[in-house]
C-alpha positions as semicolon CSV with decimal commas, in nm:
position;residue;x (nm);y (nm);z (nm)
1;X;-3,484;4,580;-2,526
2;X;-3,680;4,266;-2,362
3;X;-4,067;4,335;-2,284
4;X;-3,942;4,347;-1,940
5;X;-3,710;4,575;-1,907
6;X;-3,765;4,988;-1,790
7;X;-3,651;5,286;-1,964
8;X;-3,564;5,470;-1,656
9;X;-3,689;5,476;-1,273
10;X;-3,730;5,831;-1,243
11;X;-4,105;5,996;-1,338
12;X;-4,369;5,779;-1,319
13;X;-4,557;5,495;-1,408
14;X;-4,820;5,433;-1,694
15;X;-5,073;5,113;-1,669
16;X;-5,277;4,930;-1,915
17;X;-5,323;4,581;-1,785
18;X;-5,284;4,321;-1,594
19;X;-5,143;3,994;-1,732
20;X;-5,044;3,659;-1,668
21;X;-4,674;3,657;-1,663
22;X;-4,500;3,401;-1,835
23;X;-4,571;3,495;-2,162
24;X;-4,347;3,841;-2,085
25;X;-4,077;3,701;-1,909
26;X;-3,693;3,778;-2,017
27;X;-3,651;3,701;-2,331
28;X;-3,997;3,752;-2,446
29;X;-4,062;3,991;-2,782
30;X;-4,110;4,370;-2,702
31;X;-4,390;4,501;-2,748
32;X;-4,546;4,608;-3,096
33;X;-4,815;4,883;-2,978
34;X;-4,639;5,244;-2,846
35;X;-4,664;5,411;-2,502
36;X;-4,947;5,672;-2,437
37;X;-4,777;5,968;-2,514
38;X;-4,542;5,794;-2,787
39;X;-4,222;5,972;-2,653
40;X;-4,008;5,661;-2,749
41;X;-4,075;5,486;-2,403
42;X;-4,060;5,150;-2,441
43;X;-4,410;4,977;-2,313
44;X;-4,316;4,641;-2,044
45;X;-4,376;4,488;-1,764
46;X;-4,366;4,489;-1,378
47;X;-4,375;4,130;-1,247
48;X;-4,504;3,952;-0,907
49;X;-4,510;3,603;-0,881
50;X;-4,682;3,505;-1,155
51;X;-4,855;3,755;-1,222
52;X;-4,777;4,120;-1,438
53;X;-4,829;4,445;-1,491
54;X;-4,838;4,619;-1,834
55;X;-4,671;4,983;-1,828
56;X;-4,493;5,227;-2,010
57;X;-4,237;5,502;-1,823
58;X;-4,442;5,837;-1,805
59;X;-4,289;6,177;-1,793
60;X;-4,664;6,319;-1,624
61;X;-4,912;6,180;-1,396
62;X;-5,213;6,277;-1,549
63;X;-5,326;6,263;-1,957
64;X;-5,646;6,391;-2,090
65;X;-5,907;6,199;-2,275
66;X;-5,840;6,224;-2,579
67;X;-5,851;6,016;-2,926
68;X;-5,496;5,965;-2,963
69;X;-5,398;5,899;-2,587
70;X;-5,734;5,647;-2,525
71;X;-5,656;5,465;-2,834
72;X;-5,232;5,455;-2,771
73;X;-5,399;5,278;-2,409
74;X;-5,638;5,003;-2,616
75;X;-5,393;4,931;-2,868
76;X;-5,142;4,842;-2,609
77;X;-5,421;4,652;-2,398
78;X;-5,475;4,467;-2,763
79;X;-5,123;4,405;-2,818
80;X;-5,049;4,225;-2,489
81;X;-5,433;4,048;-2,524
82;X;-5,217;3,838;-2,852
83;X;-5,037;3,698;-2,563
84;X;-5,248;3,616;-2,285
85;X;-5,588;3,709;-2,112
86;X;-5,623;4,062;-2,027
87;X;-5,746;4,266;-1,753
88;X;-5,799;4,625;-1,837
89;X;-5,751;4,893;-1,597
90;X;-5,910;5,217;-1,617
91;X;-5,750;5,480;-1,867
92;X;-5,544;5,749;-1,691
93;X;-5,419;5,496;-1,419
94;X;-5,075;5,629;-1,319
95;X;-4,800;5,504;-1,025
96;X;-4,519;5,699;-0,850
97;X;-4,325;5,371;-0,913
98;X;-4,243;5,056;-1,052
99;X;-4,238;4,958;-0,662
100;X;-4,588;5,044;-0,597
101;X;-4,729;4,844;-0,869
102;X;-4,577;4,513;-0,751
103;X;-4,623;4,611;-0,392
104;X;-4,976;4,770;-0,403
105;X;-5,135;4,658;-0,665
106;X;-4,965;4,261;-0,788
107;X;-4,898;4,173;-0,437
108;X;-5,221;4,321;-0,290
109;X;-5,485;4,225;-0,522
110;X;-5,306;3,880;-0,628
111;X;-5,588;3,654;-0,552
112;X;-5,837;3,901;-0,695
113;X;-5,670;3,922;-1,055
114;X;-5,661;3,537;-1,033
115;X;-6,011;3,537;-0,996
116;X;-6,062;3,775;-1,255
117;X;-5,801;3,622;-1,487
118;X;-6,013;3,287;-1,454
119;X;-6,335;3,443;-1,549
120;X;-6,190;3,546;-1,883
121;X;-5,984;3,316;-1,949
122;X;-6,081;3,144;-2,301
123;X;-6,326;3,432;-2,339
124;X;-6,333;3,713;-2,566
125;X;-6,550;4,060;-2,562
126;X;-6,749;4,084;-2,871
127;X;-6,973;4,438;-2,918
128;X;-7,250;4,459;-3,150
129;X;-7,414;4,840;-3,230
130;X;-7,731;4,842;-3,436
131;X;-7,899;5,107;-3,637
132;X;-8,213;5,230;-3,799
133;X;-8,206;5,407;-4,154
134;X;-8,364;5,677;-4,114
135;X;-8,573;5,675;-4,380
136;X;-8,730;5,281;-4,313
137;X;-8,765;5,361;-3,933
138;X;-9,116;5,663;-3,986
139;X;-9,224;5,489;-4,300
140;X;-9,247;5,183;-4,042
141;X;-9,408;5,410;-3,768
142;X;-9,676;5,563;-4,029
143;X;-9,732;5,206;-4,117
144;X;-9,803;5,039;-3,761
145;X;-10,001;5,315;-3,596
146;X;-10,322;5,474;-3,754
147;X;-10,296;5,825;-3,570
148;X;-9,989;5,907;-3,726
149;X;-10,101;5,793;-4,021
150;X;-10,440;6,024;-4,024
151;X;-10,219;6,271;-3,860
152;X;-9,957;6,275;-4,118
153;X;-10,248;6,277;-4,401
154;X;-10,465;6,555;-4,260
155;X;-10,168;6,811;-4,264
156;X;-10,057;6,690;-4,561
157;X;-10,041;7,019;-4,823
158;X;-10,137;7,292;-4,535
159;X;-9,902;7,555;-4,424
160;X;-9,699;7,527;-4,111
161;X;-9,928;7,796;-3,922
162;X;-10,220;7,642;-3,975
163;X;-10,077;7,284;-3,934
164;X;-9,878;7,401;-3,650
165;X;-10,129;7,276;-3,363
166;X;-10,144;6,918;-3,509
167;X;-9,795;6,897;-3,635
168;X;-9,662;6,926;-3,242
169;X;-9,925;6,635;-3,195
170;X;-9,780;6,471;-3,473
171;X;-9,452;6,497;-3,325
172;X;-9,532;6,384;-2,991
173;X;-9,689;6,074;-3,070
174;X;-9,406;5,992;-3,325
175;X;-9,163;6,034;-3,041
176;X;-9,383;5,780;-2,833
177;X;-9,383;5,559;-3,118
178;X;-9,057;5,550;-3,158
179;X;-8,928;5,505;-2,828
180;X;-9,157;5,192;-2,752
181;X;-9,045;5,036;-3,151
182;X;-8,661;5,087;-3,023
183;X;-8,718;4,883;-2,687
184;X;-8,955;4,642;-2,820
185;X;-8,669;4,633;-3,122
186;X;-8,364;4,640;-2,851
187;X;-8,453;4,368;-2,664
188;X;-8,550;4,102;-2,948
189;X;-8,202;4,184;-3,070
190;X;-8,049;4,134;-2,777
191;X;-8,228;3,815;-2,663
192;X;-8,121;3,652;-3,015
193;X;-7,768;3,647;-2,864
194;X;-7,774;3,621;-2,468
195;X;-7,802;3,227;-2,506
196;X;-7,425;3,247;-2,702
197;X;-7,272;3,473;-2,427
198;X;-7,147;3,406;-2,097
199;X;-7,239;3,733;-1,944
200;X;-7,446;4,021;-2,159
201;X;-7,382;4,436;-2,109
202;X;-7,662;4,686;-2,267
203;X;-7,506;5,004;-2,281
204;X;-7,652;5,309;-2,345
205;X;-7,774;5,430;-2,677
206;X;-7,542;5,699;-2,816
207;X;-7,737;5,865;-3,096
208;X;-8,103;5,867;-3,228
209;X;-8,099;5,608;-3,458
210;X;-7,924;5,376;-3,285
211;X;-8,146;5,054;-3,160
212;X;-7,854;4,866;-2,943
213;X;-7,513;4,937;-2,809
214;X;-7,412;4,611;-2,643
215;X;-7,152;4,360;-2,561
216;X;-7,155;4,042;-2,540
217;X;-6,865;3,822;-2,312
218;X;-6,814;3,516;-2,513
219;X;-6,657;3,199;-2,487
220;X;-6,422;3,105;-2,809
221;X;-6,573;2,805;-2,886
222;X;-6,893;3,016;-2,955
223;X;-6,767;3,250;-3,140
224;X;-6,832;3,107;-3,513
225;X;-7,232;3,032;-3,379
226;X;-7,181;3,422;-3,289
227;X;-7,095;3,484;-3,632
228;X;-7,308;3,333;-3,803
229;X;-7,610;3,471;-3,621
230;X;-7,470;3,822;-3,709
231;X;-7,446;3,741;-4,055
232;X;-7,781;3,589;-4,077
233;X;-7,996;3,923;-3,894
234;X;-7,751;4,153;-4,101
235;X;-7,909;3,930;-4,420
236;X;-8,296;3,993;-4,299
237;X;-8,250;4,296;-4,180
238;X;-8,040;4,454;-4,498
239;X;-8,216;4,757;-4,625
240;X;-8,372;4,876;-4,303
241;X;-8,095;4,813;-3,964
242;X;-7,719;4,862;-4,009
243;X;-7,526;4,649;-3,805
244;X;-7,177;4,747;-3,692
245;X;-6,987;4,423;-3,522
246;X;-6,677;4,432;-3,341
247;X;-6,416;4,188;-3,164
248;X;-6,240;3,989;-3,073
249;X;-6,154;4,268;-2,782
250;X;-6,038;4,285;-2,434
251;X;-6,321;4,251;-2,173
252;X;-6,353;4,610;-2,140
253;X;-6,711;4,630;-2,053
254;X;-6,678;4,306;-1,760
255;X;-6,372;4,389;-1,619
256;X;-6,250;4,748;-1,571
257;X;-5,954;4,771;-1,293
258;X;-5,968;5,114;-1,091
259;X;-5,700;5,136;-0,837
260;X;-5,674;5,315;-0,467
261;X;-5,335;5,357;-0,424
262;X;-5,353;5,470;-0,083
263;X;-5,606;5,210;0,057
264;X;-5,580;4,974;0,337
């Protein structure tokens, strides 16, 4: 079965992306990744001009968030990225028929997904999440601020009720501490790699120990001179930050498609 070809007009329609279409047209390899839902429906797509769709035949308009069905919708975004620039559209995105997206959606935002497909094109979405060990992170606190050190000290050996007065104290100012260390932190981090990226997203921290959760748009030909400056902070910082580096990935976090069916 070509990349372009449906399983069946009836039920609906499942998007993932839009596309530029030559790479898909007749004749071109089926897709690799499976449909949301992986009920043996091929994934394929819905052409205007020169311009497609990526979809999959749905038997239900609606899927919940879940791990399997969000990562069955990146991995087919991924798939199709091997083939051309992507433009994601937001998960859950579902038609009443093939006609609709190449009528309302190809045809009606064509100049608009040009646009968008111009931005990205030769561009890649790199994401870069940064954390503290635990253990380095109020060592370095106790180190760089003398009341928590003579805070920390005085209660040192005491029992919690009679410690309990200056161990809230303690706690506050260790919170304070912490929260100014992660922005000051944050932002050094951050401003190491703006100069390499085309545009820059700071999203927003997840857990307690994490320092940064961003993502970085980035053209290809910067993409070693990316590498090697995460290599080199993952060398000086080794011990104290864990770095977690992803990519190359679709431009999730600069493009995100939501559609109105229904508007004018």
């Amino acid at each position: 079965m070509s990349a372009t070809t449906p399983l069946s007009s009836n039920g609906y329609t499942y998007l993932y992306c839009i596309v530029r279409g030559e790479p898909f047209q007749d004749g071109a390899p089926a897709f690799s990744a499976k449909a949301i839902g992986d009920l043996g429906n091929p994934v394929y797509t819905v052409h205007f001009m020169d311009l497609a769709a990526v979809v999959s035949h749905s038997p239900v308009a609606r899927y919940d968030i879940g791990r399997e069905n969000t990562l069955a919708h990146q991995r087919v975004i991924e798939d199709a990225m091997t083939r051309s620039d992507v433009l994601p559209i937001r998960f859950g995105t579902v038609s009443k028929s093939v006609e609709d997206v190449r009528e309302k959606l190809l045809k009606r935002k064509f100049g608009e997904f040009h646009h968008l497909l111009r931005y990205v094109e030769g561009r890649m979405e790199l994401g870069l999440k940064v954390f503290w060990r635990r253990e380095r992170l109020f060592a370095e606190i106790a180190t760089e601020d003398a009341r928590i050190r003579a805070l920390r000290d005085a209660i040192a050996g005491r029992s919690a009720e009679e410690s309990h007065y200056p161990r809230i104290q303690l706690g506050h100012l260790t919170e304070e501490a912490f929260v100014r260390k992660r922005d000051r932190e944050a932002e050094a981090i951050v401003e190491m790699f703006r100069p390499l990226a085309v545009e820059t997203k700071v999203n927003k921290i997840l857990t307690d120990m994490m320092v940064v959760n961003a993502a970085f748009l980035v053209d290809k030909t910067q993409v070693p001179a990316f590498d090697a400056k995460i290599n080199a902070l993952d060398e000086a910082e080794a011990g104290r930050l864990i770095l977690k580096y992803a990519g190359p990935l679709p431009p999730y976090n600069f493009v995100n498609i939501v559609v109105y069916w229904e508007e004018d």
